[in-house]
C-alpha positions, 0 to 999 in steps of 0.5 A, a space after each residue: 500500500 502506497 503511504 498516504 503522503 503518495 496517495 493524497 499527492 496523487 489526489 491532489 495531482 488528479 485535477 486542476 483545482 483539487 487543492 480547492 475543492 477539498 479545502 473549501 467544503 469538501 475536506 469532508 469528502 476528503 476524510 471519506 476518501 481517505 478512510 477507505 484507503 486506510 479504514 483506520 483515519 479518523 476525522 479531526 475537526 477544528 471549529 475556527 477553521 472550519 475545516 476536517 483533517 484526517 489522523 492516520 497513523 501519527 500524522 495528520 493530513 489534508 489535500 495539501 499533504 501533512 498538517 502540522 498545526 493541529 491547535 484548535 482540531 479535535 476528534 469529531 464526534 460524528 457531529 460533522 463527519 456523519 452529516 457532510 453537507 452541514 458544513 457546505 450549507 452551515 447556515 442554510 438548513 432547508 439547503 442540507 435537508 433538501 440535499 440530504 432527502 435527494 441522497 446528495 452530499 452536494 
């Protein structure tokens, strides 16, 4: 298995934009990605921020590759990792009820 430092330069490499998309509502998405290459990451999530990481192993990650500065992030408690389009639509809860009855996360 490729180390995740290879495989999220992979990612990142896949698209123009991909930087982007994964650091501005879709860090979540991201976390998913990542968790099913390697079932044991778990989501860490930073309420300032506004934005999921991803622990595997003893490093955190996010599209741009290891994440040194976790002040601030702590383990989610599924608040956010379970409901994707919370963050995407933080304000807007008739938008995420709507997109989570069509089953799209965005």
């Amino acid at each position: 298995m490729s180390s995740p430092e290879k495989v999220i330069e992979a990612i990142r490499n896949s698209f123009i934009g991909a930087s982007q998309v994964y650091t501005n509502g879709s860090c979540i998405m991201f976390y998913f990605f990542l968790k099913t290459i390697y079932p044991k990451a778990l989501p860490y999530w930073s309420k300032e921020e506004r934005h999921m990481i991803t622990k595997i192993g003893n490093k955190y990650y996010d599209i741009n590759g290891v994440v040194t500065n976790t002040a601030g992030y702590e383990l989610d408690s599924e608040k956010y990792s379970s409901f994707p389009i919370a963050v995407a639509f933080p304000e807007r809860r008739e938008k995420r009820v709507r997109y989570a009855n069509a089953k799209r996360m965005y």
